[in-house]
BAKOL-675316 format. One record per residue: x, y, z of N, C-alpha, C in turn; residue number from 1. Coordinates in nm, 2 decimals, padded with zeros to 4 digits, always signed. Layout:
BAKOL-675316
NODE X Y Z X Y Z X Y Z NUM
...
end
This chain:
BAKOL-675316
NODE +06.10 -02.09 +07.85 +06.02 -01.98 +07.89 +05.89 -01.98 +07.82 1
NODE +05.78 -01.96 +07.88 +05.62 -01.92 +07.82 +05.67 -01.81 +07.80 2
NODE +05.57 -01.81 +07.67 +05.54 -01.68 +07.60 +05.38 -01.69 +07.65 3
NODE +05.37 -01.49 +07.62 +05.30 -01.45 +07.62 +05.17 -01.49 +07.50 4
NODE +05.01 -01.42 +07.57 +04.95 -01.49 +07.41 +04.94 -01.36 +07.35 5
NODE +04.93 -01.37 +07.23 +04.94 -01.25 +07.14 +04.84 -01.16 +07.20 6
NODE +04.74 -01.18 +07.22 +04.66 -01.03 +07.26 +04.73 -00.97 +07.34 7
NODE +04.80 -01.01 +07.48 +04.84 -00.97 +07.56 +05.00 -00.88 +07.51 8
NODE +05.03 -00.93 +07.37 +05.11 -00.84 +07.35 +05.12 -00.76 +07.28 9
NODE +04.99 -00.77 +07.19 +04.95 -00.65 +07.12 +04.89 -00.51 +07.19 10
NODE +04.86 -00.59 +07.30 +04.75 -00.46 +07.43 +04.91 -00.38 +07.46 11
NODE +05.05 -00.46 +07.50 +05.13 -00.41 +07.54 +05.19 -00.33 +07.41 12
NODE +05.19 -00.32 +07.31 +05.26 -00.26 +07.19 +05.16 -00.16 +07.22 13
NODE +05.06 -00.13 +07.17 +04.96 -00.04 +07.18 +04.95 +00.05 +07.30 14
NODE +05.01 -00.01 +07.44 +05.04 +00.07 +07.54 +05.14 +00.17 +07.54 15
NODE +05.23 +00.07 +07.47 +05.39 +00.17 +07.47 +05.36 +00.30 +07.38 16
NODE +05.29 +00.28 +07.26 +05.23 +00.38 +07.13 +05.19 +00.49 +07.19 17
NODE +05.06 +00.42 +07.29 +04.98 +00.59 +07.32 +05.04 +00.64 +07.44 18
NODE +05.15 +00.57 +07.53 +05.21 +00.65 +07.67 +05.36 +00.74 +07.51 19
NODE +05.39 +00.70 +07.45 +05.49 +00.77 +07.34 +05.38 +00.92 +07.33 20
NODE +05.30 +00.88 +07.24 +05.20 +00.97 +07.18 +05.16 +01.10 +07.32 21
NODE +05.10 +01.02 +07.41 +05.10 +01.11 +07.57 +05.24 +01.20 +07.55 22
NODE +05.31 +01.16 +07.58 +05.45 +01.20 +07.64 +05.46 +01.33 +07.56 23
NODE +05.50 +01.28 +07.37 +05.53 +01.35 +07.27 +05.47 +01.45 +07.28 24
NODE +05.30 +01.50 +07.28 +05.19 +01.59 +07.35 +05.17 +01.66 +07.45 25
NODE +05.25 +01.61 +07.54 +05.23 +01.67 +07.71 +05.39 +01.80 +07.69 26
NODE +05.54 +01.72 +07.60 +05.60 +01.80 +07.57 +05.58 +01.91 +07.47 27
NODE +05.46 +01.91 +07.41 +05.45 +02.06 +07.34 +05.36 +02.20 +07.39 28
NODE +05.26 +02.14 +07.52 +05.21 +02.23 +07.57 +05.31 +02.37 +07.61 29
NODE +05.28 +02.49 +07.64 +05.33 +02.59 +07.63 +05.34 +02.60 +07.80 30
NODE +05.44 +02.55 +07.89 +05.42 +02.57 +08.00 +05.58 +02.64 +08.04 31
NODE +05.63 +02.65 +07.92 +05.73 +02.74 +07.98 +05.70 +02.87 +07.95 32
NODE +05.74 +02.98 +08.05 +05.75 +03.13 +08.04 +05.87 +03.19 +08.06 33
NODE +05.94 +03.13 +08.06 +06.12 +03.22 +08.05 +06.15 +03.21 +07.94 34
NODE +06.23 +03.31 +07.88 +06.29 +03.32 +07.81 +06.42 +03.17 +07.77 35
NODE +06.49 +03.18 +07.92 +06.62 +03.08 +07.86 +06.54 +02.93 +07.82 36
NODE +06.67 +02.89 +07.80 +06.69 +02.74 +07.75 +06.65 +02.65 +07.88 37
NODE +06.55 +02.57 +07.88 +06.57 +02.46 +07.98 +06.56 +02.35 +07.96 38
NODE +06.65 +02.26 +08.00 +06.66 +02.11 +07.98 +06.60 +02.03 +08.03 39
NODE +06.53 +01.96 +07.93 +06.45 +01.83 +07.98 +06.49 +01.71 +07.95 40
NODE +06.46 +01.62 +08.04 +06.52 +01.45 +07.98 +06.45 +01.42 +07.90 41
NODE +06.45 +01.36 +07.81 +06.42 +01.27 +07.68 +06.35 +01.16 +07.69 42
NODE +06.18 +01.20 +07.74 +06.15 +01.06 +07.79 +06.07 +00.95 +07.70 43
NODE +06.09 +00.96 +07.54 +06.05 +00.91 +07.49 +06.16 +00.79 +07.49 44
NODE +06.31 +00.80 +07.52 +06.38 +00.77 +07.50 +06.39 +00.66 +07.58 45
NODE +06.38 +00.73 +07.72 +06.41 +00.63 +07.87 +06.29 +00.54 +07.83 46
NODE +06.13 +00.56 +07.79 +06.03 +00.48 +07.79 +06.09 +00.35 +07.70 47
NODE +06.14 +00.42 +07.61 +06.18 +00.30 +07.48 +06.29 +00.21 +07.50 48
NODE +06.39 +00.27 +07.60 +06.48 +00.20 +07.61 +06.47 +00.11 +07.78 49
NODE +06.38 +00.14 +07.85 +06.28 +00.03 +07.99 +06.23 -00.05 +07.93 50
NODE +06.17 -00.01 +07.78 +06.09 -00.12 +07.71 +06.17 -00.23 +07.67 51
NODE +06.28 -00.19 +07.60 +06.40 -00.26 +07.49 +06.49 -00.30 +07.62 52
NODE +06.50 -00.29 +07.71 +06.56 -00.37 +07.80 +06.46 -00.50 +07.91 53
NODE +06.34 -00.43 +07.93 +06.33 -00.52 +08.00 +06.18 -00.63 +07.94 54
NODE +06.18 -00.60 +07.79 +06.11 -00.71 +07.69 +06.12 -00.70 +07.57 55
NODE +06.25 -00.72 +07.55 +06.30 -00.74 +07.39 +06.22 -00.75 +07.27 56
NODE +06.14 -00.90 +07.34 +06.04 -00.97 +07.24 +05.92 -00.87 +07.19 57
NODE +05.89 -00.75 +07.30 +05.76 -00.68 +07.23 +05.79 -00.58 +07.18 58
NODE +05.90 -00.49 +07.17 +05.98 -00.39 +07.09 +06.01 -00.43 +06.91 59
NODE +05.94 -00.43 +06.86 +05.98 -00.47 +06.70 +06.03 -00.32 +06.67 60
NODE +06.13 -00.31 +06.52 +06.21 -00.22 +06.45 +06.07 -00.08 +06.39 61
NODE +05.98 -00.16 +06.35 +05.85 -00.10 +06.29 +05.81 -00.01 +06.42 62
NODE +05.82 -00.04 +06.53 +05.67 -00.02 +06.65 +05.80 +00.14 +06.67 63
NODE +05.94 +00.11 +06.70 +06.00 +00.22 +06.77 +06.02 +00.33 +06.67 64
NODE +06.03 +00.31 +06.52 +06.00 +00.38 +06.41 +05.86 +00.47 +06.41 65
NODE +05.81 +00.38 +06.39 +05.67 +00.47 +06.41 +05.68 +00.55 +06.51 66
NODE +05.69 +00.53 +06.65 +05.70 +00.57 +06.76 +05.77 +00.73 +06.74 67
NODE +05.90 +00.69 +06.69 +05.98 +00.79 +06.71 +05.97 +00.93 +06.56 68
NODE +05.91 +00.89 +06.50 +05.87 +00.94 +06.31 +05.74 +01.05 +06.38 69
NODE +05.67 +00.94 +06.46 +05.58 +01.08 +06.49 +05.60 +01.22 +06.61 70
NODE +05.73 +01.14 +06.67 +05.78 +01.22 +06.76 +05.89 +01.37 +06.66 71
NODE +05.93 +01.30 +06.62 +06.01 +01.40 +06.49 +05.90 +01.48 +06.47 72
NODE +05.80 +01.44 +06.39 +05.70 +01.54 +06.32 +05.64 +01.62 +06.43 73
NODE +05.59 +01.60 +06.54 +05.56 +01.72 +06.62 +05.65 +01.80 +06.69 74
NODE +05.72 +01.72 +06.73 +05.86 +01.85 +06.78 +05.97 +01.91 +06.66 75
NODE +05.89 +01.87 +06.56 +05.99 +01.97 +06.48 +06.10 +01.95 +06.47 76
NODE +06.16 +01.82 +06.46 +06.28 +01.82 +06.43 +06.35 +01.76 +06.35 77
NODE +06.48 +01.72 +06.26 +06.47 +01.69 +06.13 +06.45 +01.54 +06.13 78
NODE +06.31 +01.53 +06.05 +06.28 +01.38 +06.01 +06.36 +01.26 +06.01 79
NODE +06.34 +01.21 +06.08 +06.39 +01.03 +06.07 +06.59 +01.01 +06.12 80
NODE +06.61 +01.16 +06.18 +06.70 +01.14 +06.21 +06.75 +01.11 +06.38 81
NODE +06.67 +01.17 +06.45 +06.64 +01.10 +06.62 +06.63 +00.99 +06.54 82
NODE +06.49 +00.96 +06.46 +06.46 +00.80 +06.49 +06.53 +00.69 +06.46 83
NODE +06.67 +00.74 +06.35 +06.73 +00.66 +06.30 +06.87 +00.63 +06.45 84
NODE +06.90 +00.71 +06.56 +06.96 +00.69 +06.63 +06.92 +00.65 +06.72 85
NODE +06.82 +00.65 +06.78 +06.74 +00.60 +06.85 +06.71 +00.41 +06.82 86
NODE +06.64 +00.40 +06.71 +06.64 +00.28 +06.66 +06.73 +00.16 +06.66 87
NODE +06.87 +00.27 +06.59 +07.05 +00.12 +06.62 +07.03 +00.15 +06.78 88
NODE +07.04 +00.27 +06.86 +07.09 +00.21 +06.97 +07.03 +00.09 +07.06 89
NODE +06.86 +00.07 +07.01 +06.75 +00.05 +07.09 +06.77 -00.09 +07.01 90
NODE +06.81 -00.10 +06.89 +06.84 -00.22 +06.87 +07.03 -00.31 +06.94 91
NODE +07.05 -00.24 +06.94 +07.19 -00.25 +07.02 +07.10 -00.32 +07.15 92
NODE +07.06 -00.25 +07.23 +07.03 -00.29 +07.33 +06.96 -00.38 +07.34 93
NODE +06.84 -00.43 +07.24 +06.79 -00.51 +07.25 +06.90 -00.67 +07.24 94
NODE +06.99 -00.64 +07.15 +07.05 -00.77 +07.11 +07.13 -00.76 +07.30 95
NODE +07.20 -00.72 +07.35 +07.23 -00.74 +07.51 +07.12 -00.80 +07.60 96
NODE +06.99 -00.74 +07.58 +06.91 -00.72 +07.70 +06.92 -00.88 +07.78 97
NODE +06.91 -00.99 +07.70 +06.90 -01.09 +07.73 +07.00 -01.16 +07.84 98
NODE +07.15 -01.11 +07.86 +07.26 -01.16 +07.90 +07.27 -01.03 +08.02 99
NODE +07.20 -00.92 +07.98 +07.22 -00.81 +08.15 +07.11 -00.90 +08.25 100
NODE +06.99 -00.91 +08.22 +06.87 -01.00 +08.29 +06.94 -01.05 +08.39 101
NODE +07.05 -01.16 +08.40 +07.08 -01.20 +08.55 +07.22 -01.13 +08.62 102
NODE +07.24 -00.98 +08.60 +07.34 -00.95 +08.64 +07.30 -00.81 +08.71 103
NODE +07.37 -00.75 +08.80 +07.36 -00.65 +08.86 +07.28 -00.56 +08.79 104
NODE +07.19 -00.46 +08.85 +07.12 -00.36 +08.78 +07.21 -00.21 +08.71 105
NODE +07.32 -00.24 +08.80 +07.45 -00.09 +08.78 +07.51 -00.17 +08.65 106
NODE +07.53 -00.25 +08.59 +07.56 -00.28 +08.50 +07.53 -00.21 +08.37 107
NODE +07.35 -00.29 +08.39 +07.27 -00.23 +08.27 +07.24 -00.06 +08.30 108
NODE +07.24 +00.01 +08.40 +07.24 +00.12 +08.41 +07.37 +00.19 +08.31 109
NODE +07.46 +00.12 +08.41 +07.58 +00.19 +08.26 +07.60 +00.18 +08.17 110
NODE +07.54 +00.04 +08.09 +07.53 +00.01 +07.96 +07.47 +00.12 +07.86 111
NODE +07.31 +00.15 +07.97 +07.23 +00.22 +07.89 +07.23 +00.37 +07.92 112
NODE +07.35 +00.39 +08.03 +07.37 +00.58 +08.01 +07.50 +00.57 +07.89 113
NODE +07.58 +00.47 +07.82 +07.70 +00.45 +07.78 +07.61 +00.53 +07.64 114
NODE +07.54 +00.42 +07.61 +07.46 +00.45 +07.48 +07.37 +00.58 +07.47 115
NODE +07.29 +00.61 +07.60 +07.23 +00.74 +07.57 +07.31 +00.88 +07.50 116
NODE +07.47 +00.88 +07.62 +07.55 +00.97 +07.61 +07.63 +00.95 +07.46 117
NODE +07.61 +00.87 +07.38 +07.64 +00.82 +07.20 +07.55 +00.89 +07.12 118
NODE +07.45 +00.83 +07.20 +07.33 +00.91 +07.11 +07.30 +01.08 +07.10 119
NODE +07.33 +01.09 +07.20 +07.30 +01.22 +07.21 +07.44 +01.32 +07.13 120
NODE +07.57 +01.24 +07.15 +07.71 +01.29 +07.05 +07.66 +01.28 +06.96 121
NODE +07.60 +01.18 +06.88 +07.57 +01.15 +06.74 +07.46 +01.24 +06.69 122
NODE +07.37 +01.24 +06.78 +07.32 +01.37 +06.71 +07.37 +01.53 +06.75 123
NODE +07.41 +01.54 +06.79 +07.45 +01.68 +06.80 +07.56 +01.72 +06.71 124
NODE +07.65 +01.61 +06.65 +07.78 +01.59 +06.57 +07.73 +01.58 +06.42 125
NODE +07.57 +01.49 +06.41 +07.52 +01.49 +06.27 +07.41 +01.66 +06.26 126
NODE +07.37 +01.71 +06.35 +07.35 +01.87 +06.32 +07.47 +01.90 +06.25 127
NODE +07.54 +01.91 +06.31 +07.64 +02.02 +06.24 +07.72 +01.99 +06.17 128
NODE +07.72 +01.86 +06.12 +07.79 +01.85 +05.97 +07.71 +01.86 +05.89 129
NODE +07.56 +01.86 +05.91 +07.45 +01.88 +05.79 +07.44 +02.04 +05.81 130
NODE +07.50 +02.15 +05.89 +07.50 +02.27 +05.87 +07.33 +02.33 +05.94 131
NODE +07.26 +02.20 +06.04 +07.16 +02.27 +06.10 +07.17 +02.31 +06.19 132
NODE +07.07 +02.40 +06.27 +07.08 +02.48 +06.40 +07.06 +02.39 +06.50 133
NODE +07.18 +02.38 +06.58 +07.20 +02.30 +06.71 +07.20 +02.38 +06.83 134
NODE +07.19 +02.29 +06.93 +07.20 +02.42 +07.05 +07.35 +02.34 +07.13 135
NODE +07.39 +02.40 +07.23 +07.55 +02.38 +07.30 +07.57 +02.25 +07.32 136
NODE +07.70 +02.18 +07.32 +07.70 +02.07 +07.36 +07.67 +02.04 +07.53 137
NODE +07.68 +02.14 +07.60 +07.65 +02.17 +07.73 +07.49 +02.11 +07.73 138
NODE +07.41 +02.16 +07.69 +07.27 +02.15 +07.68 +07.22 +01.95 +07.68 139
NODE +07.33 +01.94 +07.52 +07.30 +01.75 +07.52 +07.37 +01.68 +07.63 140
NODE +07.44 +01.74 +07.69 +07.55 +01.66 +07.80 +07.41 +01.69 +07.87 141
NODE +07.39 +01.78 +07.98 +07.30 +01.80 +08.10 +07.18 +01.73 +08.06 142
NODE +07.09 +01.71 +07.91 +06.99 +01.63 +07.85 +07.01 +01.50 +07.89 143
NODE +07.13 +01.44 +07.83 +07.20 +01.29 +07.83 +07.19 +01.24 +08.00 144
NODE +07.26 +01.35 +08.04 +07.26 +01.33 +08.21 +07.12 +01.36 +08.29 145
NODE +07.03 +01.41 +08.26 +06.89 +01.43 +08.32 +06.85 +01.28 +08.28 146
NODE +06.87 +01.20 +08.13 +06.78 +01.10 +08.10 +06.85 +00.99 +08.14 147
NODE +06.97 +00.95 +08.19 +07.02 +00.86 +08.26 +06.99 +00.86 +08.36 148
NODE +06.95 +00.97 +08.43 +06.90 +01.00 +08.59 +06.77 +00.91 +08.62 149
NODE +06.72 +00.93 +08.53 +06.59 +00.89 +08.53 +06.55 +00.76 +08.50 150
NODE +06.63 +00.72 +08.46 +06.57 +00.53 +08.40 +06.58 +00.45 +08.51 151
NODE +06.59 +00.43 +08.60 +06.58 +00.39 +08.73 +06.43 +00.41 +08.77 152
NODE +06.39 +00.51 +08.80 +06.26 +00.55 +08.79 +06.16 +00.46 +08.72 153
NODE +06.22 +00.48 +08.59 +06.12 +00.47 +08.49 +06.06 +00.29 +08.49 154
NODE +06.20 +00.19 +08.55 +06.22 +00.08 +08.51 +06.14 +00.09 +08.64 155
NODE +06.15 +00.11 +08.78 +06.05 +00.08 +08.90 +05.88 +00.11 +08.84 156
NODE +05.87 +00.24 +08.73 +05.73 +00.27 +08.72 +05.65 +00.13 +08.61 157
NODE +05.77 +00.12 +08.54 +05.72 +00.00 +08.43 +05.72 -00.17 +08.47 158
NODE +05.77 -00.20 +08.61 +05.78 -00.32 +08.66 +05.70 -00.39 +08.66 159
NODE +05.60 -00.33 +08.69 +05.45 -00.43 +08.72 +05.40 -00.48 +08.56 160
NODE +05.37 -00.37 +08.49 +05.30 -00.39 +08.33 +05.44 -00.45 +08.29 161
NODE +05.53 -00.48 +08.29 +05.62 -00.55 +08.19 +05.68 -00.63 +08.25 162
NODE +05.60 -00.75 +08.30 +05.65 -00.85 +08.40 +05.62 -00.93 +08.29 163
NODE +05.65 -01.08 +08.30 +05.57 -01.17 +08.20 +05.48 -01.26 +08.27 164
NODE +05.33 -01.30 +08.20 +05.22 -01.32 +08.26 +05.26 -01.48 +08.26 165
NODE +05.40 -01.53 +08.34 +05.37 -01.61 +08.41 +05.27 -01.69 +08.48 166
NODE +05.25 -01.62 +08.59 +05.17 -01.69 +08.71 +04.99 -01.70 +08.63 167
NODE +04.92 -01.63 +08.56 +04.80 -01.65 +08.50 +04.84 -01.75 +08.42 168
NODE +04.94 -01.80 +08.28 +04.97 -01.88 +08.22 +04.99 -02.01 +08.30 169
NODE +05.06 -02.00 +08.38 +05.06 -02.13 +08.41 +04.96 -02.18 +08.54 170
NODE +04.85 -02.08 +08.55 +04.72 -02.16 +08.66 +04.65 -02.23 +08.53 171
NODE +04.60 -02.15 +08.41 +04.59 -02.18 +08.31 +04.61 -02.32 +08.24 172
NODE +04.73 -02.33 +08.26 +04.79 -02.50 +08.18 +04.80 -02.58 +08.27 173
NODE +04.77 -02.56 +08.46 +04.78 -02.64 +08.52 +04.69 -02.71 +08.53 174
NODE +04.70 -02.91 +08.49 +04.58 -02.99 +08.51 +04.51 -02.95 +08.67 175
NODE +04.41 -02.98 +08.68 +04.37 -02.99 +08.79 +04.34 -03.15 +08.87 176
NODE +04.35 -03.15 +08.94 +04.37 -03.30 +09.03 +04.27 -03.39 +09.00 177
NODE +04.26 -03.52 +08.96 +04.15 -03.58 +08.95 +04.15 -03.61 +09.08 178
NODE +04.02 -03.66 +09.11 +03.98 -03.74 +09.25 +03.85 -03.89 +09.19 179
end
């Protein structure tokens, strides 16, 4: 397989950063006016895990840390512990992603709602053995299930930017014909 050249995958690290950073920001605006609880999918999550499935190679341990450390700190929530779940599972997936690539897409779909729906137990199970304020398990179930809904989506919206630049690499190294 060609690799990519490094600029091209530093432009792509740096993309993933500031659509995280967008995302993280767009969720704290004040656009709710009800009172109750409303559920939203986790789309730092789906972004990270479209990423960690469908280019292993540009997801480093560092980039989703970062990623997810500054997501903690603006939503307020207890430090480094999303990111530490997020992280194994995102690394879980990354060690698969290689061997789903030629198999049905329902496969990796259930792989990656298998893991969402873990992650989202695991943290709602590590609130409340550390004695912090959690909200219903009802709440992470319908969360878990909004953000599985969605990666389908997300994987059609990210298709194009996370193809591999094939076809320019290899016009690139192709001799051209003497005459």
């Amino acid at each position: 397989m060609i690799e990519d050249p490094p600029l091209r995958i530093l432009r792509l690290r740096l993309t993933y950063l500031i659509i995280i950073i967008l995302v993280v920001l767009l969720q704290t605006l004040p656009i709710q006016t009800h009172p109750f609880q409303f559920v939203t999918p986790n789309l730092p999550m789906i972004i990270t895990f479209v990423w960690v499935m469908r280019r292993p190679n540009l997801m480093s341990p560092i980039l989703i840390t970062v990623a997810f450390l500054f997501a903690d700190t603006i939503l307020q929530r207890p430090p480094g512990l999303w990111t530490l779940i997020v992280l194994c599972a995102s690394m879980f997936l990354r060690m698969r992603a290689l061997s789903f690539r030629e198999l049905i897409f329902f496969y990796e779909w259930s792989l990656v709602a298998i893991v969402i729906t873990c992650s989202f137990i695991v943290y709602h199970f590590s609130l409340m053995f550390t004695f912090l304020p959690t909200h219903d398990l009802k709440l992470y179930a319908l969360q878990a299930l909004l953000t599985t809904m969605l990666y389908p989506i997300f994987i059609w919206i990210f298709r194009p930017m996370l193809r591999y630049g094939l076809s320019q690499t290899l016009q690139k190294q192709t001799p051209k014909a003497v005459r």
